[in-house]
N, C-alpha and C positions, 0 to 999 in steps of 0.2 A: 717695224718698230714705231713709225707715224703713225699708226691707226691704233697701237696699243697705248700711246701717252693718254689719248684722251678719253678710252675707256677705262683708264687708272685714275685720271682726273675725275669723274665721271662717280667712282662707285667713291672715290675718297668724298666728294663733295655730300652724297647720298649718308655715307658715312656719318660726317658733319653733322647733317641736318638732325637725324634719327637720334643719335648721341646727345644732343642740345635742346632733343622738345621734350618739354613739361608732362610730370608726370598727370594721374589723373588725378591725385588727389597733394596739396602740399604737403611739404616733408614733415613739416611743423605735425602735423596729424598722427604721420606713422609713428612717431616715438615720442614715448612723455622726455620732455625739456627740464632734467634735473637741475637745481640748481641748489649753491651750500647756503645756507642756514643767513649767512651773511649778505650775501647776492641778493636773496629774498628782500632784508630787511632794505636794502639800496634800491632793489626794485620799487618799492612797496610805496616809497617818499613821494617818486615823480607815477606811478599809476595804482595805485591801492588795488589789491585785492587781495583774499584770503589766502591764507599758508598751508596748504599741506604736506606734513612733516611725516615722510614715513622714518620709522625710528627702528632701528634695526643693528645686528654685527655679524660678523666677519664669519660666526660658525653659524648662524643661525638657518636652519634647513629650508624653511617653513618660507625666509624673506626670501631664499635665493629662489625657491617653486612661486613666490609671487612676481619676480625680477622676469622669470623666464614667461611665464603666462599671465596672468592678470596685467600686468603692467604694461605686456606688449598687445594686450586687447585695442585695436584701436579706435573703440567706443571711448573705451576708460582712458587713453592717450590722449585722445581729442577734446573729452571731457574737464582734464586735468587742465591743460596746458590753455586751456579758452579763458575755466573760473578763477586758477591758480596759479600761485607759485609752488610748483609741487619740488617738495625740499626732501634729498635723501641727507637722512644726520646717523652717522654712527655711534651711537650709544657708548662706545668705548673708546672715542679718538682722545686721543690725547694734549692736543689745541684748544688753550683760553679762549672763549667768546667774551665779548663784550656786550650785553642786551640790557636794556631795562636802568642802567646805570651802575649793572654787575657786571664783577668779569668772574665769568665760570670757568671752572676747571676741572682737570679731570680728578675722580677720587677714588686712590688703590685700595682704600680699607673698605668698600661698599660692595655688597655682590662677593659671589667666587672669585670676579676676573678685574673687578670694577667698573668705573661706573662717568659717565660727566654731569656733570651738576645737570647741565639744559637738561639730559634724557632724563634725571631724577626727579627734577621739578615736573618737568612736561608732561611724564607718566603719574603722578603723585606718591612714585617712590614705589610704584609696582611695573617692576621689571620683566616685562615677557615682551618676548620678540615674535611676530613684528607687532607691531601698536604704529597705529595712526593719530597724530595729532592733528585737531583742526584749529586752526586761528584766525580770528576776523582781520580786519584791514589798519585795527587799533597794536597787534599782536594780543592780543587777550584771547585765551583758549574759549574755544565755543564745549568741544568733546573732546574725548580720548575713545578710542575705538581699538582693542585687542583683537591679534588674532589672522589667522591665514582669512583671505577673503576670494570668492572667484568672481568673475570678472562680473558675472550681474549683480552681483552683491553690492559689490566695488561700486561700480556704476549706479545704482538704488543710493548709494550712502552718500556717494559724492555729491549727487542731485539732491537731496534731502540736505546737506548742509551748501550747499551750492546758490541752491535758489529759497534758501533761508527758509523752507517749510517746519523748522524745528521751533521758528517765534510762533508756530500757532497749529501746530499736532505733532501729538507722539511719534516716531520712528516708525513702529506697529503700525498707528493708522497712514503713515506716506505709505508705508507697504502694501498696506491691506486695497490703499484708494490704486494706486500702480498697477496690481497686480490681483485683480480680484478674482 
């Protein structure tokens, strides 16, 4: 029983150690750091940076196939989470915002199912899921980007409005100079 404590001590301590060391890459990386629409704008006081708003509901096929791949890319994760506050907002939640010196709401007569103000305004009142919003560090919309995206796509768009190449070429030409 004396010579078994301390090879239980022994493999617990090994245990310890293996359990508590760092992975190889921060966590912060493997997964994008959603955050709501408000958090953003809290963020945004004490460290400015751009919004991305993916804009999405509850049935929509298309956001939950970009939820499970594109999102979990972690090119596109790491991307997100460095330039961004990447904001998930559900288009049909039914909580007041406060933004801008409005408070939006949600609205039942809009749409089949309806609609919140933010996602109506954000989109220009064209509703397809999912749609990306981008916002600078003022909240003033840069784009609106529709549509399922794969993850290099994702990644191309991010970096094009990311590292502001859209003050000085078209989308087409970041692409075309990227990816010749």
């Amino acid at each position: 029983m004396k010579k078994l404590i301390p090879s239980l001590l022994l493999v617990m301590i090994l245990s310890l150690i293996f359990a508590f060391r760092p992975s190889d890459a921060p966590a912060e990386s493997k997964a994008v750091k959603w955050y709501t629409f408000e958090e953003a704008l809290e963020l945004n006081k004490e460290n400015p940076k751009k919004m991305f708003i993916d804009v999405y509901t509850d049935w929509c096929g298309w956001c939950k196939k970009m939820d499970k791949s594109t999102f979990t890319d972690p090119a596109v994760a790491a991307y997100l989470n460095e330039h961004y506050y990447p904001v998930k907002f559900n288009a049909e939640q039914k909580e007041d915002i406060e933004f801008k010196g409005y408070s939006l709401k949600y609205l039942d007569n809009v749409g089949r199912r309806g609609v919140h103000e933010l996602a109506y305004a954000l989109l220009d009142g064209r509703l397809g899921y999912p749609a990306f919003v981008y916002l600078d560090t003022k909240q003033d919309r840069i784009s609106i980007s529709p549509g399922y995206k794969e993850a290099d796509a994702m990644l191309t768009e991010l970096e094009f409005i990311g590292e502001e190449h859209y003050n000085n070429m078209t989308y087409q030409e970041f692409k075309d100079q990227k990816h010749p």
